[in-house]
VMD Tcl script that draws the C-alpha trace (Angstrom):
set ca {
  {169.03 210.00 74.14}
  {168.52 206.45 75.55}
  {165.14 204.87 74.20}
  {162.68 203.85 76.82}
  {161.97 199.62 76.97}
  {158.55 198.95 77.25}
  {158.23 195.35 78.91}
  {158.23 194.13 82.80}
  {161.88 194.72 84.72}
  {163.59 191.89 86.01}
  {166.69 191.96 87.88}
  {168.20 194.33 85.18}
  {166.68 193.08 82.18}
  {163.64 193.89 80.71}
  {161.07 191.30 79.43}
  {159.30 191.89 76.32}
  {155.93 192.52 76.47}
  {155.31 189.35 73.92}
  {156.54 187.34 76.72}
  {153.48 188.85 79.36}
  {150.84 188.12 76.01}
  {151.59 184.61 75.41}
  {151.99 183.74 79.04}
  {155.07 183.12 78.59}
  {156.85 185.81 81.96}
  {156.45 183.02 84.59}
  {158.22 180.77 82.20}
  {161.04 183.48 81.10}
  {161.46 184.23 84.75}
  {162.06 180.85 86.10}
  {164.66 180.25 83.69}
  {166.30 183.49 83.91}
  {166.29 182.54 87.49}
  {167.57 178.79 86.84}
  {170.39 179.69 84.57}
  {171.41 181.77 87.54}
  {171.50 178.85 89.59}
  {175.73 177.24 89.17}
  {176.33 173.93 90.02}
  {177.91 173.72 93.77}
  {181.62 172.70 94.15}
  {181.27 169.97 96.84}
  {185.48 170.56 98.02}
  {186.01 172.00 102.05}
  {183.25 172.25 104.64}
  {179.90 173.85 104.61}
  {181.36 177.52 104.93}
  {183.73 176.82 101.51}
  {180.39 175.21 99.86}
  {178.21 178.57 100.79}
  {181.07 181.14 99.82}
  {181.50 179.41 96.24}
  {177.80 179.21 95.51}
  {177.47 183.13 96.57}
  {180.83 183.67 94.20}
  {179.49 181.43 91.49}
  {175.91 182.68 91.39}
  {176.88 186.36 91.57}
  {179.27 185.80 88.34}
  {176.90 184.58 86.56}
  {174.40 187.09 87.40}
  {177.46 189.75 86.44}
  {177.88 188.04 83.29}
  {174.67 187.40 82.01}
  {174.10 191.21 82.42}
  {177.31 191.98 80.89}
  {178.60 194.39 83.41}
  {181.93 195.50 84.88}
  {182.56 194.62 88.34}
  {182.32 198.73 89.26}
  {178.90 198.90 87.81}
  {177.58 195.78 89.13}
  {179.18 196.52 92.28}
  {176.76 199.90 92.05}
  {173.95 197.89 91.44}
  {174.32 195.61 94.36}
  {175.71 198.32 96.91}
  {178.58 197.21 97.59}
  {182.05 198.43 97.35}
  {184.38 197.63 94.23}
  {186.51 196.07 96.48}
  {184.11 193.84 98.34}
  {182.47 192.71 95.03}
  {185.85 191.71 93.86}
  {186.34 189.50 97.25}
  {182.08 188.14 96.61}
  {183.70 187.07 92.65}
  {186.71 185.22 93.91}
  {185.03 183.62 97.09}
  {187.11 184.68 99.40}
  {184.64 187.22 101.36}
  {183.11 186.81 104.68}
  {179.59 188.21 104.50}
  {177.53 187.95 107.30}
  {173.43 186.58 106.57}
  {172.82 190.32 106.89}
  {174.93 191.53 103.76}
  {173.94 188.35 101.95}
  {170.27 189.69 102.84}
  {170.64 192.79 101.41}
  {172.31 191.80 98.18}
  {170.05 189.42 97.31}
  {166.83 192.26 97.84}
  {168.80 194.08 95.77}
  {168.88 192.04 93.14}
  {165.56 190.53 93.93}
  {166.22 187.50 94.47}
  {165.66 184.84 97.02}
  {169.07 184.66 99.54}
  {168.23 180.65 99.94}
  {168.93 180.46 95.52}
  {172.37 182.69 96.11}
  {173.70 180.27 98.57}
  {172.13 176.76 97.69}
  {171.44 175.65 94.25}
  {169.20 173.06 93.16}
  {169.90 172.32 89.63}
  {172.02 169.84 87.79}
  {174.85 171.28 85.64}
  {172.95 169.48 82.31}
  {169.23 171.83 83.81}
  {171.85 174.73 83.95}
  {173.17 174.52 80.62}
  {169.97 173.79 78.82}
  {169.02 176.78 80.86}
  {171.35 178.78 79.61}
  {170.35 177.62 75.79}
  {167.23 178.63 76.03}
  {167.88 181.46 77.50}
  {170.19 182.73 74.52}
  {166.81 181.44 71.97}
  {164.82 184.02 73.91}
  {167.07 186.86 73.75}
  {167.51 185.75 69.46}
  {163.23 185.59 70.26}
  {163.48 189.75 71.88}
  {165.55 191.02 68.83}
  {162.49 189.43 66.12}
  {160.86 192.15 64.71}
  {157.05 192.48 66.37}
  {155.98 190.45 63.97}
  {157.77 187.50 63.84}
  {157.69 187.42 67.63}
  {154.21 186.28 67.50}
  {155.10 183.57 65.48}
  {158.11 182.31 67.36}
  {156.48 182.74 70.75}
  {154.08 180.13 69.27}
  {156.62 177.78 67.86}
  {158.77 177.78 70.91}
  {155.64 177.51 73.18}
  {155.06 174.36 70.81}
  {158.51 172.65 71.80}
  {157.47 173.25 75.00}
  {154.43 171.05 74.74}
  {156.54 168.35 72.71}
  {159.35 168.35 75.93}
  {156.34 167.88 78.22}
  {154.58 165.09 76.23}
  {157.78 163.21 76.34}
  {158.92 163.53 79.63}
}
mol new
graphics top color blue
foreach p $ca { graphics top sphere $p radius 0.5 }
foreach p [lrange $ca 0 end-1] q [lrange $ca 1 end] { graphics top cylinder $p $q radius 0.2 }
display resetview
């Protein structure tokens, strides 16, 4: 019997409600939706650029939700074999099918095809997202706690920017 997650769904994951308490969701969201965000390949024409972005920003979505390409494939709507053509970058979507992929995984089509974040925003990205899932397997309380400390380094990165 699978136990029910109480927190807010987003694409696939589920944010603890700590996060929603300390005001902390926008924040968790934008980075989930950062570390998403791989750093464009600038090789070949504008058509090579878009069809690496899609490739590189659907791997890491498959990745950071730990799926095989079947289930994700499922979870998109697509077939096995088209995913597998989306994770190499050699597919030939039309705006449509990029359209419906990215409502699928609710997610703006304009992040899936043109990224806006250094590799160095990616990988601290990244970081912190790893500290948050450590953060989601706390016990209650020592979430509290954390959530405070971590909102703290947040304060210290913005005094010294």
């Amino acid at each position: 019997m699978k136990h029910k997650r109480r927190g807010v769904k987003y694409i696939g994951r589920y944010i603890p409600q700590a996060y929603r308490y300390n005001g902390l969701l926008s924040l968790y969201i934008n980075l989930f939706s950062l570390s998403l965000l791989l750093y464009a390949l600038k090789k070949g024409g504008i058509f090579v650029t878009l069809q690496r972005n899609l490739s590189n920003f659907m791997n890491a979505v498959r990745s950071s939700k730990k799926q095989s390409i079947t289930e994700f494939a499922e979870e998109v709507g697509v077939s096995r074999s088209e995913m597998q053509q989306i994770l190499k970058g050699t597919c030939n979507l039309r705006i449509d099918t990029v359209k419906y992929i990215a409502d699928n995984l609710d997610v703006d089509p304009e992040a899936m095809l043109f990224p806006s974040y250094t590799e160095s925003q990616q990988e601290f990205a990244l970081l912190l997202l790893r500290t948050l899932d450590a953060f989601s397997r706390l016990p209650k309380e020592k979430q509290k706690d954390a959530s405070f400390l971590f909102h703290d380094l947040i304060l210290m990165m913005e005094e010294n920017e």
